[in-house]
C-alpha positions in Angstrom: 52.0 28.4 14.8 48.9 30.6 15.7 47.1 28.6 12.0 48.3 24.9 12.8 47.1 26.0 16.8 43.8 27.1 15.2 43.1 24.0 13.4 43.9 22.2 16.4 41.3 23.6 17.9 39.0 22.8 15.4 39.6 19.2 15.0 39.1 18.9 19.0 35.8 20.5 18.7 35.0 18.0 16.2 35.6 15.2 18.2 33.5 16.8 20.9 30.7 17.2 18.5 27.9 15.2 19.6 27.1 11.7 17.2 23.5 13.0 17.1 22.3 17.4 16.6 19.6 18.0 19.0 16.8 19.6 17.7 14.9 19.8 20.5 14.6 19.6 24.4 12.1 19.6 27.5 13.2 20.3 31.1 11.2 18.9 34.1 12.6 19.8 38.0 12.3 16.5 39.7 10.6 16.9 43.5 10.4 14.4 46.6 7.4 16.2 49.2 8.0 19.2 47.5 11.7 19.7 47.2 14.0 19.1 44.3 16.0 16.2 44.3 17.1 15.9 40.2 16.2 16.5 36.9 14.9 14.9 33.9 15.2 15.7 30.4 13.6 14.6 26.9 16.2 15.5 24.2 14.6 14.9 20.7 17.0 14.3 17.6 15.0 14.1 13.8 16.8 13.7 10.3 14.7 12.9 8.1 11.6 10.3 8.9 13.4 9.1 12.0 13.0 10.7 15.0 15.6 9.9 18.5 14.0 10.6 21.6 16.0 10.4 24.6 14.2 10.5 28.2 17.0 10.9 31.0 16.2 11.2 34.9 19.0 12.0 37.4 17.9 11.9 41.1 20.0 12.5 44.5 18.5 12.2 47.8 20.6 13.4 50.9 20.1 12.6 54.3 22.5 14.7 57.0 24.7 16.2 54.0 25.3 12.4 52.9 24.2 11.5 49.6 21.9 8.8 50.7 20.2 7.6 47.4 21.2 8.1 43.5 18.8 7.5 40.2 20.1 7.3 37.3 17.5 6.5 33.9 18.0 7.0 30.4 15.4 5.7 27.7 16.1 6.1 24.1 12.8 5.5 21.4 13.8 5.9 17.6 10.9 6.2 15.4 11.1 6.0 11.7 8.4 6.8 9.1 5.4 6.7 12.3 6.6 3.0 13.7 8.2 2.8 16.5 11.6 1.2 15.8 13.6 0.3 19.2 13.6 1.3 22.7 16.3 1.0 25.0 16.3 1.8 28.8 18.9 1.3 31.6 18.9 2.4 34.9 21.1 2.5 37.7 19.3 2.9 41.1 21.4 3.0 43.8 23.9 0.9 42.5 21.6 -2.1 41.0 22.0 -1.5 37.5 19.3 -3.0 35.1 18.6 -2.7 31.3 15.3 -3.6 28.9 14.9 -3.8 25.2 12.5 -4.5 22.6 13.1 -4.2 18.5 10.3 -4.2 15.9 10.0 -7.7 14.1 7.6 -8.0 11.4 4.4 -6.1 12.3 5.2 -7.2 16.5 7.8 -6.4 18.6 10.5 -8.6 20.5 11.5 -7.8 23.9 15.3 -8.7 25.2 16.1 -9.1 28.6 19.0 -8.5 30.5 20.1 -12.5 30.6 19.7 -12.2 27.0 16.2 -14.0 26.7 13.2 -12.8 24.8 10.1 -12.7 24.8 7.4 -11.7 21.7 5.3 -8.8 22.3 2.2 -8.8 20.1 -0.6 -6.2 21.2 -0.7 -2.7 21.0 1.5 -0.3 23.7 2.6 3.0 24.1 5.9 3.4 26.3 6.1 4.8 29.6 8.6 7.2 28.8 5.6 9.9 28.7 6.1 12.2 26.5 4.2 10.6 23.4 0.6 12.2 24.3 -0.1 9.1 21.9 -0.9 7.7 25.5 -4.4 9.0 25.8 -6.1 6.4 24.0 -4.3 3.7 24.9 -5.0 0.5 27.3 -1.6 -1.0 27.5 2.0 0.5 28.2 5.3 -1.1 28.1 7.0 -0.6 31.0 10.4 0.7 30.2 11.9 -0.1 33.7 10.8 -3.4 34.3 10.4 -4.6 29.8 6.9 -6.0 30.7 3.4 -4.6 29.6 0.9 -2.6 32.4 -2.5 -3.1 31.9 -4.3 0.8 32.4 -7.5 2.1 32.7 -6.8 6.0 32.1 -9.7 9.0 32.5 -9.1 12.9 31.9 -10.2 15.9 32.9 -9.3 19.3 32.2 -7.1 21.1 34.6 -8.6 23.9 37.0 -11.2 23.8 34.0 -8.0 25.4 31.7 -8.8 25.0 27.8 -5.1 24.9 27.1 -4.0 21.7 29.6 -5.8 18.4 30.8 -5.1 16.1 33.4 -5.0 12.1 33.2 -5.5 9.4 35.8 -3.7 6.7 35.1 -4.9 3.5 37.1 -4.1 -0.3 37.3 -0.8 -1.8 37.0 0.2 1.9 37.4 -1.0 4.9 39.7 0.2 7.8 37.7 -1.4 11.6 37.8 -0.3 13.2 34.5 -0.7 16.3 32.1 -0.3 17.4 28.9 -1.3 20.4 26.8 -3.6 20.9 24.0 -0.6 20.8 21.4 0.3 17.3 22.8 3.6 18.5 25.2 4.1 16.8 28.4 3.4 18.8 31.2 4.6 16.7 34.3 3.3 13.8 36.8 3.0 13.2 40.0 3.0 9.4 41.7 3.6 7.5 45.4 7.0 6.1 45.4 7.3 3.0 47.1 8.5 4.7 50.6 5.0 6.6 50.7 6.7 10.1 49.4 5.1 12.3 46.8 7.5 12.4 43.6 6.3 15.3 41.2 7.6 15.8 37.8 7.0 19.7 37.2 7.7 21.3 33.6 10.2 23.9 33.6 10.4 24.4 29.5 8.6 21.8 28.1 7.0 22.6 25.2 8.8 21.8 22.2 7.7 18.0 21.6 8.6 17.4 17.8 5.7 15.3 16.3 6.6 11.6 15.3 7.6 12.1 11.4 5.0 9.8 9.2 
């Protein structure tokens, strides 16, 4: 009884195992005018040349003990051999659920909508899930909320003249204050939302970035 109640055991914990090992993961506390609100998370999976990154935010805003506003986002980016292969993003705010994705197609990408329409995208982009410090040099991000393409102007500066961490401006289509390190990990942003509050990703461990495999 006690070795058929063992392998029991066993075979539950291997349907609990997850479909994909996690290799690596960065933590950012998630603040509205100073105060947390949620969490997000960059989980990165690699076997191999392809790497799974998985950006998820979870946000709660109360208001007189009553949960007044939810945030749901998860992002997922697999990269295979350097290319970007697929992203895929849905989010639930407040209810209103939306989805985007685009899928490499020959040297461009194609971008799916939620209807199930698509769309061609053929100029360079870097996604705006952040954590790809790729993002320095670039002039165009996809959007991962919204599937279309921001058109940025972005300028650095090291921060509180630190050697280790510098600062980017991100300006346009987006208004984005954002950090990384010297080693290319994501330190945090900060941004307006759109009811004039400060929103302020801030690192808690988030320093093991795996580099894109080549």
């Amino acid at each position: 009884m006690v070795k058929h109640g063992l392998w029991a055991v066993v075979f539950l914990c291997v349907l609990a195992w997850p479909a994909h090992a996690l290799d690596a993961l960065n933590h950012y506390d998630v603040l509205r005018g100073g105060k947390k609100i949620g969490d997000h998370e960059i989980r990165f999976s690699r076997t191999g040349q392809t790497l799974r990154v998985v950006s998820e935010t979870r946000m709660k805003v109360k208001f007189l003990f009553i949960t007044a506003y939810r945030y749901h986002y998860r992002s997922e980016e697999i990269w295979h051999g350097g290319v970007l292969e697929s992203v895929s993003t849905e989010v639930n705010d407040n209810g209103e659920r939306t989805s985007t994705r685009i899928e490499a197609d020959g040297g461009d990408y194609v971008a799916i909508d939620a209807d199930g329409s698509s769309r061609r995208i053929e100029r360079a982009f870097v996604t705006t899930n952040h954590w790809n410090v790729g993002v320095v040099a670039a002039n165009t991000l996809y959007n991962t909320i919204t599937g279309r393409l921001n058109e940025v102007a972005i300028t650095g500066t090291n921060v509180a003249q630190s050697p280790e961490a510098f600062a980017l401006q991100v300006r346009g289509d987006l208004d984005i204050d954002t950090r990384y390190d010297v080693l290319g990990n994501w330190l945090g942003m900060t941004f307006t939302h759109d009811d004039g509050s400060e929103i302020e990703f801030r690192c808690t461990d988030c320093r093991n970035t795996l580099e894109i495999p080549s």
